[in-house]
LOGUNU-449241 format. One record per residue (C-alpha): residue in three letters; x, y, z; residue number from 1. Coordinates in nm, 4 decimals. Each point is the difference from the previous one (the first is absolute). Last residue first. Example, Ala and Ser with C-alpha at 12.3 -4.5 7.8 and 13.67 -1.06 7.14 Angstrom:
% LOGUNU-449241
  res        c1        c2        c3    n
  SER    1.3670   -0.1060    0.7140    2
  ALA   -0.1370   -0.3440    0.0660    1
END
This chain:
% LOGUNU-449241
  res        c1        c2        c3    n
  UNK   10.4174    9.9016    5.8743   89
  UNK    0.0561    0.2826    0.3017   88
  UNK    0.2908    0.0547    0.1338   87
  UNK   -0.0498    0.1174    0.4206   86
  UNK    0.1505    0.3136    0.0529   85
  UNK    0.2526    0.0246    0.2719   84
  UNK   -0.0765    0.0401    0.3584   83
  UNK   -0.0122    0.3129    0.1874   82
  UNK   -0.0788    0.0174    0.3660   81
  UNK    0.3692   -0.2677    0.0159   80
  UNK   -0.0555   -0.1322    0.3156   79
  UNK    0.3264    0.0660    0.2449   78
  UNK   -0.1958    0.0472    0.3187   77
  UNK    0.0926    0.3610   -0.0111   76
  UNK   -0.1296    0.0702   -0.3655   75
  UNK   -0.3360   -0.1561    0.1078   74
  UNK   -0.0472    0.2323    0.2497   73
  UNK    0.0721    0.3351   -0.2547   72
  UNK   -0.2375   -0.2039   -0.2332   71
  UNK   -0.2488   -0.0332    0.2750   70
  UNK   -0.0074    0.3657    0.0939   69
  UNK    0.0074    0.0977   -0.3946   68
  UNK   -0.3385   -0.1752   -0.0568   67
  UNK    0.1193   -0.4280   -0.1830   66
  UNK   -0.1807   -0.0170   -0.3433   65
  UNK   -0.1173   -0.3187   -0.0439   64
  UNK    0.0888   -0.1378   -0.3933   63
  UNK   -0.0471   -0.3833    0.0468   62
  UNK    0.3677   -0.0176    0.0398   61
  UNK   -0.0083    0.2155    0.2949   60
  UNK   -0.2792   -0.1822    0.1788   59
  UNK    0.2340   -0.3260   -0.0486   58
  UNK    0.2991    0.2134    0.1800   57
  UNK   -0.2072    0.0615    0.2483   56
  UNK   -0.1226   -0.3268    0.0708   55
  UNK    0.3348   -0.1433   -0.0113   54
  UNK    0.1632    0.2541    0.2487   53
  UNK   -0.2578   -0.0033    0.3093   52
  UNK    0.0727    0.2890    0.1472   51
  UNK    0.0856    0.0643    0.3848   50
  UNK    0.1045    0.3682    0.1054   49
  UNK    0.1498    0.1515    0.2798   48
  UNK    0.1149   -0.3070    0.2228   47
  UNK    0.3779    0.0551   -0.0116   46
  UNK   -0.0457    0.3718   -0.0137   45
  UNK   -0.1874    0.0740    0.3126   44
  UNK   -0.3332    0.0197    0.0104   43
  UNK   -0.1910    0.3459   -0.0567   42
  UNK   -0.0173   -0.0518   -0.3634   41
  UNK   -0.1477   -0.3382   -0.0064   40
  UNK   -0.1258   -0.0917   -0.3655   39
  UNK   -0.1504   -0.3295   -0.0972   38
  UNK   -0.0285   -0.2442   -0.2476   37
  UNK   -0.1529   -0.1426   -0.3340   36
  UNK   -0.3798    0.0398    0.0902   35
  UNK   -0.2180   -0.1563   -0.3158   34
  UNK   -0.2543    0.1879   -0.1657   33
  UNK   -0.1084    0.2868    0.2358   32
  UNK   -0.3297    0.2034    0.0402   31
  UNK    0.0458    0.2677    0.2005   30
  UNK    0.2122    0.1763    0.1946   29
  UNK    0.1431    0.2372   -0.2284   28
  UNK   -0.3268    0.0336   -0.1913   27
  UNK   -0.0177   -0.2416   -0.3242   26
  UNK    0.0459    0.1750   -0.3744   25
  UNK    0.3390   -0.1511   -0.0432   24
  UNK   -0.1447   -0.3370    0.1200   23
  UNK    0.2380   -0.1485    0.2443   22
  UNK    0.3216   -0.2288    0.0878   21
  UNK    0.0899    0.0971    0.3410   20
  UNK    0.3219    0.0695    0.2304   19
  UNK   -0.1887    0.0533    0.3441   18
  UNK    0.1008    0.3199    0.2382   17
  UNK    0.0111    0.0289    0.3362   16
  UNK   -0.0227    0.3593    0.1719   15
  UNK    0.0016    0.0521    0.3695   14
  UNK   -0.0543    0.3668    0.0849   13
  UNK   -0.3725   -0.1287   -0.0410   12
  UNK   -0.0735   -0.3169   -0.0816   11
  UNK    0.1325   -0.2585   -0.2099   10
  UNK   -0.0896   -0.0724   -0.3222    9
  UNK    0.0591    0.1735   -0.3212    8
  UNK    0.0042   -0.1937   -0.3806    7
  UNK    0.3178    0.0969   -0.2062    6
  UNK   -0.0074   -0.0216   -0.3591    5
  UNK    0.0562   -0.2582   -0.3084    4
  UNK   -0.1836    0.1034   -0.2795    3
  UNK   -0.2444   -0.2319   -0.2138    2
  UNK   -0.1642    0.1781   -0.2965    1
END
């Protein structure tokens, strides 16, 4: 299962986070699938967060499961974490 989580960089006292597509069963810095943006919280709000929309949506249609920080990050850029069901034939 694909999830979409936060990967860590930075350093110490100076966190810097990556908006990743990755294995569910992955460590939290580990492998990743495709990086869909980044996660600033000690910037100011204007340059806080930078997410590539389209590819996040698409990883959402696929069934990707977004963890609650992303979903709550999501929510604030305006990207729906929750997109309807896909029919099936």
């Amino acid at each position: 299962m694909v999830v979409l989580r936060l990967k860590r960089m930075g350093r110490r006292h100076r966190p810097f986070y990556r908006v990743n597509a990755m294995d569910k069963r992955a460590p939290r810095d580990g492998r990743v699938i495709e990086e869909l943006g980044w996660f600033d919280p000690l910037a100011s709000d204007d340059k806080q967060v930078s997410l590539k929309a389209d590819r996040i949506k698409y990883w959402l249609s696929v069934g990707a499961q977004p963890s609650e920080t992303v979903r709550n990050l999501l929510k604030k850029s305006d990207i729906d974490p929750t997109p309807g069901q896909k029919l099936e034939s």
